[in-house]
TORKOL-528516 format. One record per atom (N, C-alpha, C): residue in three letters; x, z, y. Coordinates in steps of 0.001 Angstrom, whole numbers, m for minus. Each point is the difference from the previous one (the first is absolute). Layout:
// TORKOL-528516
PT;residuo;px;pz;py
PT;ala;X;Z;Y
...
// end
This chain:
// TORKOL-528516
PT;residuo;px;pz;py
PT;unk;173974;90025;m49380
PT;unk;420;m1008;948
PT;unk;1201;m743;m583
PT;unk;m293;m1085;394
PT;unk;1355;m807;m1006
PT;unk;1080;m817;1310
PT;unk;1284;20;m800
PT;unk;967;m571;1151
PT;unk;430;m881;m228
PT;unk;274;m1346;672
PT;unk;929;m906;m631
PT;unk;1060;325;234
PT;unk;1285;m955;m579
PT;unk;1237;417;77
PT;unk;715;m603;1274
PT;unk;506;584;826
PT;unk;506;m322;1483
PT;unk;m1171;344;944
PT;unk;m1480;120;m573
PT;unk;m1016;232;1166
PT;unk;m866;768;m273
PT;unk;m694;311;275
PT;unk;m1332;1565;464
PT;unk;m1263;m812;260
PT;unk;m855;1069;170
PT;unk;m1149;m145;m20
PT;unk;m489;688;1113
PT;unk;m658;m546;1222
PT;unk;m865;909;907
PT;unk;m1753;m277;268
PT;unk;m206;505;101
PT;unk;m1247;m357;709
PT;unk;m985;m1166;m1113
PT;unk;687;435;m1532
PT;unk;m292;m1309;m745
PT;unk;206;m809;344
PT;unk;1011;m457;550
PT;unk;640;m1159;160
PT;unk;1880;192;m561
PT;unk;117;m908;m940
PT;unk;1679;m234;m253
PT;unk;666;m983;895
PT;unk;1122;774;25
PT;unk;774;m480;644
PT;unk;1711;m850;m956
PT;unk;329;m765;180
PT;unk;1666;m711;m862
PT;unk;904;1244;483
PT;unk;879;m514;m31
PT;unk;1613;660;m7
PT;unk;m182;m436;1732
PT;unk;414;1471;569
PT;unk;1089;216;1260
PT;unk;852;m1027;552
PT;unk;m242;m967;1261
PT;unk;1155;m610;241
PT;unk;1191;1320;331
PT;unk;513;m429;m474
PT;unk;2023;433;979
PT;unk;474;73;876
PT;unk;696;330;1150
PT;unk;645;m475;792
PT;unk;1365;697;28
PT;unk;1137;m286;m372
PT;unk;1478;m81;397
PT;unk;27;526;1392
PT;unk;1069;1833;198
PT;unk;77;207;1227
PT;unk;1279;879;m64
PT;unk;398;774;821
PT;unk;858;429;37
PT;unk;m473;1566;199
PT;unk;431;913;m427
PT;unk;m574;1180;363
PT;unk;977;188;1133
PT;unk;m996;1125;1189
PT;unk;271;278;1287
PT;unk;1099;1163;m113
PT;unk;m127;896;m987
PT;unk;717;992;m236
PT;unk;1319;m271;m334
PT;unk;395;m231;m1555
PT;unk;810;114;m656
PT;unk;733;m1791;m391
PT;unk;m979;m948;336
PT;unk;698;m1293;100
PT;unk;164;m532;m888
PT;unk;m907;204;m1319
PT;unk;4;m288;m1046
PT;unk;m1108;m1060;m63
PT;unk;609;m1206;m927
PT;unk;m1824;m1406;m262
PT;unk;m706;782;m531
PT;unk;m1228;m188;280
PT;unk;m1218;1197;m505
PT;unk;m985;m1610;m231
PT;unk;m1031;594;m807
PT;unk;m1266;m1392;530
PT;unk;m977;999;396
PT;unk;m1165;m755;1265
PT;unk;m1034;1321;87
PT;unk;m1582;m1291;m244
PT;unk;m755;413;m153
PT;unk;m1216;m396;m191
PT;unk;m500;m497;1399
PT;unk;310;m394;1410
PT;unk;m313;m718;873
PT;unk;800;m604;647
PT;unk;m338;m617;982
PT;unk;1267;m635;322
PT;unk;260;667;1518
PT;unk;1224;180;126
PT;unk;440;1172;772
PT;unk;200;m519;1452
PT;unk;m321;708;965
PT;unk;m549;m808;1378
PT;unk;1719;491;479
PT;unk;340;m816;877
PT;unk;1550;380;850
PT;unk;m663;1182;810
PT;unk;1099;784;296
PT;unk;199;1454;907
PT;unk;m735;966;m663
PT;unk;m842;196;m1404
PT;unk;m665;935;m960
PT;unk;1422;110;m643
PT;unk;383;1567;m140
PT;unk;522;471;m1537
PT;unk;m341;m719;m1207
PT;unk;509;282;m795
PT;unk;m578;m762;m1793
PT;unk;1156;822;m332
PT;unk;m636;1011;m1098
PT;unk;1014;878;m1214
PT;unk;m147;m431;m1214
PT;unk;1165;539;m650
PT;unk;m154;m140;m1542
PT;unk;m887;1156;m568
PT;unk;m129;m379;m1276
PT;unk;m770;992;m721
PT;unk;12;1444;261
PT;unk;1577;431;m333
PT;unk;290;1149;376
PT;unk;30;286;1446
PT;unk;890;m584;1065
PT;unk;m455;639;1432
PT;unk;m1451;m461;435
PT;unk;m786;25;m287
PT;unk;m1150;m338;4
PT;unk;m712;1278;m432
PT;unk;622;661;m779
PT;unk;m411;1392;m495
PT;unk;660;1065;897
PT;unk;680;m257;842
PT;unk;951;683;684
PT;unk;m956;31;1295
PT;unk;m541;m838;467
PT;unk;m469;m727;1422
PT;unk;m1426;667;24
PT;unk;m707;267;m1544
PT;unk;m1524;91;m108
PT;unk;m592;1322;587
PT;unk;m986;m291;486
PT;unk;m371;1581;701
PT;unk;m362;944;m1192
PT;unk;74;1238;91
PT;unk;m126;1117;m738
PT;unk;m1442;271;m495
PT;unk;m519;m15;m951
PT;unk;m1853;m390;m375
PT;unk;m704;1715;534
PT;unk;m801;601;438
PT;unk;m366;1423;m278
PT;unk;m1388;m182;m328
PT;unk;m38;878;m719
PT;unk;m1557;50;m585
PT;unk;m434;1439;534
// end
């Protein structure tokens, strides 16, 4: 399977580069960018509290 650079491949179909969106993380208050654009009264974390926030996986 081959990738372009900034985009993926699903369903055999490629996709470009990720828009951006500029936000503020809810946590720690740091500019973060996240991959949608972030609705008012939703949280939005950074990378790391975002890892903090994520539910626990069990297999």
């Amino acid at each position: 399977m081959a990738f372009r650079e900034g985009g993926g491949r699903f369903g055999g179909r490629s996709f470009g580069p990720r828009e951006e969106h500029d936000a503020t993380c809810s946590d720690c208050g740091q500019p973060c960018k996240v991959p949608f654009k972030p609705t008012e009264g939703r949280p939005v974390y950074c990378r790391d509290c975002f890892q903090k926030h994520k539910p626990e996986r069990r297999f």
